[in-house]
C-alpha atoms as one frame of an Amber mdcrd trajectory, in Angstrom:
protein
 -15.851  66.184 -61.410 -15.748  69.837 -61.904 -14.532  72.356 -64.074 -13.475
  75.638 -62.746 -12.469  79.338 -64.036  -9.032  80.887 -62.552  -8.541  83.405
 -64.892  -9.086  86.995 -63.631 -11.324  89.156 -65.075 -12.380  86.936 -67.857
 -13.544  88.428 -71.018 -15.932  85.235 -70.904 -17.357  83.178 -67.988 -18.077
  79.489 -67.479 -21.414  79.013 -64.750 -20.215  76.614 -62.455 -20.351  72.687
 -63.367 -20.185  70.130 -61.214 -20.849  66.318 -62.074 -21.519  63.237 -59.731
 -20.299  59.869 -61.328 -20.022  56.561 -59.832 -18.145  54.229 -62.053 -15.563
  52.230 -61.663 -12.995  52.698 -64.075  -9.853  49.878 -64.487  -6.809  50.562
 -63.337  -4.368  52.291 -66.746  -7.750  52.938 -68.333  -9.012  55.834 -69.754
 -12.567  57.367 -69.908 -14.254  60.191 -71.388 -17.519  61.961 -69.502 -19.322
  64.323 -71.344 -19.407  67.729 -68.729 -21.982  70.631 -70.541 -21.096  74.283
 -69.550 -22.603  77.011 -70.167 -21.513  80.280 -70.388 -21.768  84.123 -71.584
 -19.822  87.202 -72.528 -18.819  89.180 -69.723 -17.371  92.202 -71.461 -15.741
  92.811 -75.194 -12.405  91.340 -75.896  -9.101  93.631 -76.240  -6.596  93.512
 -78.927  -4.431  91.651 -76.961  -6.451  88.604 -76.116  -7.396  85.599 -77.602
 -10.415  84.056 -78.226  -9.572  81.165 -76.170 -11.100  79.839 -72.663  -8.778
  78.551 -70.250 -10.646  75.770 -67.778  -9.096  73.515 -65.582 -11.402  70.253
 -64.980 -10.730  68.414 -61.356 -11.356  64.604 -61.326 -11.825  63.423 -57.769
 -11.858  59.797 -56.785 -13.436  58.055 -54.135 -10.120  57.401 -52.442  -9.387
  61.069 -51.779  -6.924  61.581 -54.623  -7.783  64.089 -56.852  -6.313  65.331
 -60.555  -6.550  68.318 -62.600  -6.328  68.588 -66.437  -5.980  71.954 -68.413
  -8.015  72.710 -71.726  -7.324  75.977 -73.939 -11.187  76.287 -75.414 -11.793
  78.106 -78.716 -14.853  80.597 -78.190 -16.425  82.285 -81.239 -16.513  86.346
 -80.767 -18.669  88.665 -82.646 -16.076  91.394 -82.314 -13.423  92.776 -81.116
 -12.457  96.273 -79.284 -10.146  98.412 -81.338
């Protein structure tokens, strides 16, 4: 598993995070894996941006096939530019 950054020029970046798991999850069953990140401010927010981190986490399976699942992620910000 992985989660990744696509955004451009993003007021706040993600270090990379990568996760190893081998389980075998049932067939139409869910499961949740806890996947720290860490991260920092890369530069002060505009006016026109929200205080929001867009990640996409990749879930690859032993057979090859792999999925992707999108996650708007509040972040906290001191202040913004005016």
């Amino acid at each position: 598993m992985s989660i990744v950054q696509e955004t451009q020029n993003p007021w706040f970046r993600i270090d990379p995070v990568f996760r190893t798991v081998k389980e075998l999850i049932e067939p139409a069953k869910e499961k949740t894996f806890e996947m720290p990140a860490r991260g920092r401010q890369a530069r002060e927010l505009r006016n026109e941006e929200q205080n929001v981190l867009e990640v996409k986490v990749i879930v690859e399976l032993q057979s090859g096939d792999s999925y992707y699942y999108e996650f708007s992620v509040p972040i906290a910000v001191p202040m913004r530019m005016r």
